[in-house]
N, C-alpha and C positions, 0 to 999 in steps of 0.2 A: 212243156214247162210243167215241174210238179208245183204242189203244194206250196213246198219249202222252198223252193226261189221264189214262188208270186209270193208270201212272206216275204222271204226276204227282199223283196224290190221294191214291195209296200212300204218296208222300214225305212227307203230312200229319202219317201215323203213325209218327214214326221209333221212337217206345219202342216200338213193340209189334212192329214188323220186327226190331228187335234182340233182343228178347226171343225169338221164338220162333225165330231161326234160329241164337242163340247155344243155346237150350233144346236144340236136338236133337243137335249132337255132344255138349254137357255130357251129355244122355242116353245119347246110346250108349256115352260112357266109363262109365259111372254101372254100365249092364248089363252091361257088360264086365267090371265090378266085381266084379257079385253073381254071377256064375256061374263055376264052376272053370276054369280054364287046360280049351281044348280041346272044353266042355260048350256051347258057342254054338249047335252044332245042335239041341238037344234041343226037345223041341214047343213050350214057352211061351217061348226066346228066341226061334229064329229068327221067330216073327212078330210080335214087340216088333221081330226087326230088320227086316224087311220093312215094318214100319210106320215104320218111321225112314229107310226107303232114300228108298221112296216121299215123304215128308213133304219130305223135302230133294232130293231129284232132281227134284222136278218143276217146283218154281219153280227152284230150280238150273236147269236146261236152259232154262227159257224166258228167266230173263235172261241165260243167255249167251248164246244166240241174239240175244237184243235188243242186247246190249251187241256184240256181231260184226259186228249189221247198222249200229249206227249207227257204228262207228268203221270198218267197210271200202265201206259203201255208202254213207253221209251225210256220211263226215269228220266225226262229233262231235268232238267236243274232249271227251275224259273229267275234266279236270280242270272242264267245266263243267257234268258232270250227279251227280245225287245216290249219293255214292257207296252209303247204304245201300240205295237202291235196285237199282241197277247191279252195284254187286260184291257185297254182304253174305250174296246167295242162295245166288253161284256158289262163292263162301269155302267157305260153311257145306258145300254139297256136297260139296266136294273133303276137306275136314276130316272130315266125316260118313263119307265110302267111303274115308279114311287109318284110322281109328280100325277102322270095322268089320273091314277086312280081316284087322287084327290080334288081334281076337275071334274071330273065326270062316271058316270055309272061303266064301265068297261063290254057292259051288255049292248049299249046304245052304240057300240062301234063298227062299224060295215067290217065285218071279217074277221076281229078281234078274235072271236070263238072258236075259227079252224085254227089261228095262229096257234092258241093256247092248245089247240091239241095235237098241233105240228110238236109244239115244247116237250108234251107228256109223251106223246111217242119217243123221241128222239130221246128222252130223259129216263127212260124204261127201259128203251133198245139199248142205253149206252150201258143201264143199271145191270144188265141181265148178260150182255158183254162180258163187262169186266169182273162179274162175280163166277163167268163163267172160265172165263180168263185164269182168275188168280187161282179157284179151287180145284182147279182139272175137273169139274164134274162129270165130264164125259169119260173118267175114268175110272174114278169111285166117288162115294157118297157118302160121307160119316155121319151124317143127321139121321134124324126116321125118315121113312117114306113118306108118312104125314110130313114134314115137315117139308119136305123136296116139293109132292103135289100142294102144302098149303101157299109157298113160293112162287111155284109155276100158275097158281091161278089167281093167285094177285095181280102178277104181272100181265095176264091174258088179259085179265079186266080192264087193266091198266091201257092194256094196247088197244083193247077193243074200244072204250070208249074216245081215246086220242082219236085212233080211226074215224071215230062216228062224227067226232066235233072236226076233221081235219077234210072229212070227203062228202060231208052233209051237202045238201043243197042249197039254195038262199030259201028256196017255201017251205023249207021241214021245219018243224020247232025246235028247238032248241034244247037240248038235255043241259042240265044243270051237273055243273062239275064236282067230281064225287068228293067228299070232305069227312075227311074221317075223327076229326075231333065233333062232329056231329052228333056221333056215336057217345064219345065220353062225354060231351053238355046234358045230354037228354038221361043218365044214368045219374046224372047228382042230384 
């Protein structure tokens, strides 16, 4: 079975794809509810929310990936594939880590940190892909060389640090995710 048929067999089921990825932000406002302003960390939310990151990030990530490859590598045409398929995981994602963040510190979450840097990988691998893709780089190179090596070690850092936050241990500490408008607050 590829891809595109477990797609397309998923889109059999639309009540039950809408069902449970409307279920899990309605959930995390729901907990967001029962617990006091601020009380998010405490032992029995955060892994109600860890169990809600994961639920919705994982199919979240694979169909945006899916959905990036067919509209930058295949030309889909989105208005001719299932939207509950296609968008309704990566919705719910984004809704799901809008809601949490405003419940709770996202640092307090068991796991949270590799997630975010499964995201950054896969969001760098996809970025350095399709740039590689579109431009033939591997056949000429119109920029300067400064610009090709300033590229290439963006994106190393980029992967390096995904890597760190994605294969850490639970006892290491925790690096802090790199933030480049950091750079422009501190110059004004």
């Amino acid at each position: 079975m590829t891809i595109q048929e477990w797609l397309l067999r998923a889109g059999q089921y639309p009540w039950a794809i809408v069902g449970v990825f409307v279920a899990v932000p309605v959930a995390t406002w729901v907990i967001g509810r029962l617990h006091g302003r601020g009380r998010g960390g405490a032992t029995p939310w955060k892994h109600l929310y860890a169990a809600l990151v994961y639920i919705s990030c994982v199919p979240g990530l694979f169909t945006t990936v899916v959905t990036a490859y067919a509209i930058f590598f295949t030309s889909t045409n989105l208005l001719e594939v299932n939207a509950v398929v296609y968008l309704l995981p990566t919705v719910s994602m984004v809704v799901t880590l809008v809601l949490l963040r405003q419940n709770v510190d996202v640092a307090e979450i068991p796991g949270f940190h590799r997630l975010s840097g499964l995201m950054t990988l896969i969001g760098v691998s996809f970025a350095v892909a399709l740039a590689i893709s579109r431009t033939r780089v591997w056949l000429f190179f119109g920029g300067s060389i400064f610009l090709l090596f300033a590229i290439a070690a963006a994106a190393f850092a980029l992967m390096r640090w995904g890597t760190r936050a994605f294969f850490r241990r639970s006892t290491e500490q925790k690096e802090r995710a790199p933030d480049f408008l950091d750079d422009v607050r501190r110059r004004r």
